[in-house]
C-alpha positions as CSV (number, residue, x, y, z in Angstrom):
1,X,0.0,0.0,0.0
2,X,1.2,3.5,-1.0
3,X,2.1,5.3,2.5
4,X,4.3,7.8,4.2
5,X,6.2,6.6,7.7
6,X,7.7,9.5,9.7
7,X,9.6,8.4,12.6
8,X,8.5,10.3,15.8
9,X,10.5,12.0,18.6
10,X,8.6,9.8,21.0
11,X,9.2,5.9,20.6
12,X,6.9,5.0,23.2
13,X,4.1,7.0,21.7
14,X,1.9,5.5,20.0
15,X,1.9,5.2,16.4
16,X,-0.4,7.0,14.7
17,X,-2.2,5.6,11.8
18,X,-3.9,8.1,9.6
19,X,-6.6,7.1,6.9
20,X,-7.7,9.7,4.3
21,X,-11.7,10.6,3.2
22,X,-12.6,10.3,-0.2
23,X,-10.7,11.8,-2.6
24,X,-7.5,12.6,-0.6
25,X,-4.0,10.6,-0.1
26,X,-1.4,9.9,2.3
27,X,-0.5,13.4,2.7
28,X,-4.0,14.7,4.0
29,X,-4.3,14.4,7.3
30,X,-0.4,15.1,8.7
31,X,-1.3,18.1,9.7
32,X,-4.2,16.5,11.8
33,X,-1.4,14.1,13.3
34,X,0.5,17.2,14.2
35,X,-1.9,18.8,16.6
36,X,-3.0,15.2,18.1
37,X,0.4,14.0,19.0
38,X,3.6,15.8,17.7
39,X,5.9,13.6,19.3
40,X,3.8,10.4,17.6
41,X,5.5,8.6,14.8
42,X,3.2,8.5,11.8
43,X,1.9,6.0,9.2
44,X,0.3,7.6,6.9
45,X,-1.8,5.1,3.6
46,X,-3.2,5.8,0.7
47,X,-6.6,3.5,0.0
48,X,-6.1,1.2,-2.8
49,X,-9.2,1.6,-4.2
50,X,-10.4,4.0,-7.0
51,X,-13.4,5.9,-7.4
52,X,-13.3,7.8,-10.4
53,X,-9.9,8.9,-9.9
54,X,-10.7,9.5,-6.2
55,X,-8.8,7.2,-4.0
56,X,-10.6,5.0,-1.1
57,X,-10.0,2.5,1.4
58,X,-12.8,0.1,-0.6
59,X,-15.6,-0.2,-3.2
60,X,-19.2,1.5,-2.2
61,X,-22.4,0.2,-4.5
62,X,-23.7,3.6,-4.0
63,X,-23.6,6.7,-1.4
64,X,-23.7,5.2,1.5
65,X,-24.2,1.6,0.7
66,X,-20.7,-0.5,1.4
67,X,-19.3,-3.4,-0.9
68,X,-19.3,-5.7,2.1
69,X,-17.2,-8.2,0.4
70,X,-14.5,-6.0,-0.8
71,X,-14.9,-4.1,2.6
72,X,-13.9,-7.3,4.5
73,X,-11.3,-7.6,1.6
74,X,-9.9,-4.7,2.1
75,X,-9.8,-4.5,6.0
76,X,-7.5,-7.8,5.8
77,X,-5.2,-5.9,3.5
78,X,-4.9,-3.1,5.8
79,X,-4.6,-5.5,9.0
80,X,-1.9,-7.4,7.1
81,X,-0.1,-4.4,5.9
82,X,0.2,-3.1,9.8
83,X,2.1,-6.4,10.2
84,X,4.4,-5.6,7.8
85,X,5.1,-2.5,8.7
86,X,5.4,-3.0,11.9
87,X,8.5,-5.2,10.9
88,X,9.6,-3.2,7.7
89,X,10.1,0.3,10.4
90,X,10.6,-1.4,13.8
91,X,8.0,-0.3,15.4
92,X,5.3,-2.0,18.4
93,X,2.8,-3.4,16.4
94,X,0.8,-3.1,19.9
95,X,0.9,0.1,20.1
96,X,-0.5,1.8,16.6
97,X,-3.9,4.2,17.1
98,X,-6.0,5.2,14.2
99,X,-6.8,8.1,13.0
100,X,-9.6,7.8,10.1
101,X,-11.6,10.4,8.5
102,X,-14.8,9.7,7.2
103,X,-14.2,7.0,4.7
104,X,-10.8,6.2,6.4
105,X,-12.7,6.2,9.8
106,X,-15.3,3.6,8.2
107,X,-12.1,1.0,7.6
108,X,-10.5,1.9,11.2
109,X,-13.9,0.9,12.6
110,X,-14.2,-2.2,10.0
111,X,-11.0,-3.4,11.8
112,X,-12.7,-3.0,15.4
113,X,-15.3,-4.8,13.9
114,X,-13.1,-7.6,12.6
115,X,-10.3,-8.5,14.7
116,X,-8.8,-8.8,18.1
117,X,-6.1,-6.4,19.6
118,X,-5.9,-4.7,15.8
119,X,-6.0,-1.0,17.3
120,X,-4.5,0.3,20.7
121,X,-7.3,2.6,20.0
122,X,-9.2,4.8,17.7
123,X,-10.0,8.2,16.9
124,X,-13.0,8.3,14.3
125,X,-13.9,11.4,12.7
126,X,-17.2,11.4,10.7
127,X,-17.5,7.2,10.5
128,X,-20.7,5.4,9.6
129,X,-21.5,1.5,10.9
130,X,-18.7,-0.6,8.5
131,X,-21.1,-3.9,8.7
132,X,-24.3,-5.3,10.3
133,X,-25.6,-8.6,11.7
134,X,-22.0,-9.6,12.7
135,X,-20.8,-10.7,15.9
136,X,-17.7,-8.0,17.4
137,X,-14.6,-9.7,18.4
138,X,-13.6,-8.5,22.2
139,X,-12.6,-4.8,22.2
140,X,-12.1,-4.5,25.8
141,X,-11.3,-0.9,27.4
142,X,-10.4,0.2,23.9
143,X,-10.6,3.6,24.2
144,X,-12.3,5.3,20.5
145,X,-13.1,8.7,19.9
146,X,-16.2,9.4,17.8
147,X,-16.3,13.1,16.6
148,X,-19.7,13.7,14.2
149,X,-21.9,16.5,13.1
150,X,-25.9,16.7,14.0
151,X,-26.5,18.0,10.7
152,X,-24.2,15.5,8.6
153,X,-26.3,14.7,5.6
154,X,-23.7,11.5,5.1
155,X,-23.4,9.9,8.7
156,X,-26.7,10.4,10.1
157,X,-26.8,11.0,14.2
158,X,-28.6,7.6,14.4
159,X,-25.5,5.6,12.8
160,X,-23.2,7.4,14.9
161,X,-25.7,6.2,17.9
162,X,-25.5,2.5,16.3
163,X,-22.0,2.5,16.0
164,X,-21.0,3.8,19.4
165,X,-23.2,1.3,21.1
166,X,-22.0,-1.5,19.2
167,X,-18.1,-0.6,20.3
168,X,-19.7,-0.3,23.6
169,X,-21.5,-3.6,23.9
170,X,-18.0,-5.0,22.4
171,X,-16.3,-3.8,25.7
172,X,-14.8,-0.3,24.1
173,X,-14.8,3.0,26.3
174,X,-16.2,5.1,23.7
175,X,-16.1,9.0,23.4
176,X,-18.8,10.7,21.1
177,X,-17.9,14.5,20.8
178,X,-20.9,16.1,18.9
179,X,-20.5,19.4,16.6
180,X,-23.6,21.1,15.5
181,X,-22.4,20.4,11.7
182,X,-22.3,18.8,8.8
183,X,-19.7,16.1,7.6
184,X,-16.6,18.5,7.7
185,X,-14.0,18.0,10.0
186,X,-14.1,21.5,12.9
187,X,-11.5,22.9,14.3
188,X,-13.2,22.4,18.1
189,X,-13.4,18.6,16.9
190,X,-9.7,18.2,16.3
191,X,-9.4,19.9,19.5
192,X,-11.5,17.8,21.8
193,X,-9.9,15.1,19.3
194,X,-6.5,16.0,20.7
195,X,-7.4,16.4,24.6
196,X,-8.8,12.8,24.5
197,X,-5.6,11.6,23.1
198,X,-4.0,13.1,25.9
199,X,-6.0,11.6,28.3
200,X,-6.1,8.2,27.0
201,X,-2.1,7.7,26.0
């Protein structure tokens, strides 16, 4: 997977992974990384998928309505590829917390929703629920940020509800910081974003 690794000042930090909306790349959300957790090293991936150009972390059948095959597809591919990389740059492979955007927070949260001790934790800006009828591995005292707008004509408050609950009911101590916005990303969000991550790591 095409990606940027920036080594951190901090080695016991956790590593941050950053996954871009719609439309953007590896180099989108660094400066987001900067204000959460300067002295964090930094993976930073491009989705492999294409969208009319627009790269994405998997195929959608329509606004809103996931290719649940190539979503499972695709969440392997990233879990695998944090095993690699974890080797390739030497880093904790225990120790890596997402940080998605919209349709890079919908693949963080497919990995909650998939495996084990993927995550050290998660911080979810704008995500909608990755899958349904499936049974959530243990995500015990995960701690996951959920930042979403009231007025977010994409992620609906009621997903947002669904999805918090279902981390909840998995075991995860979830956060839901609410803006009274749409499906853009706020500067107070990134703010209460970054106390959070101070609080949890």
């Amino acid at each position: 997977m095409k990606h940027i690794f920036q080594e951190g000042t901090n080695k016991e930090a956790p590593v941050l992974l950053l996954l871009h909306g719609t439309g953007g790349d590896e180099n989108d959300l660094l400066p987001l990384a900067e204000m959460i957790a300067p002295e964090s090293s930094v993976l930073s991936v491009r989705g492999n998928v294409s969208e009319g150009g627009m790269p994405r972390f998997f195929r959608r059948l329509a606004e809103g309505v996931f290719d649940k095959e190539d979503l499972i597809y695709r969440t392997k591919e990233l879990a695998d590829f944090l095993d690699k990389s974890a080797d390739d740059y030497g880093f904790d492979r225990q120790n890596i917390v997402a940080v998605g955007y919209s349709n890079g927070a919908n693949i963080a949260a497919s990995l909650l929703y998939n495996y084990e001790n993927v995550l050290k934790g998660a911080l979810l800006h704008h995500p909608m629920v990755p899958l349904r009828d499936v049974s959530l591995p243990s995500q015990k005292e995960l701690p996951v940020f959920i930042g979403a707008g009231k007025q977010d004509p994409i992620c609906r408050p009621e997903e947002t509800e669904e999805l918090a609950s279902t981390l909840e009911a998995a075991g995860a101590n979830v956060e839901l910081f609410w803006e009274d916005t749409g499906h853009q990303l706020t500067k107070t969000e990134v703010e209460a974003a970054s106390e959070w991550f101070r609080n949890n790591f």
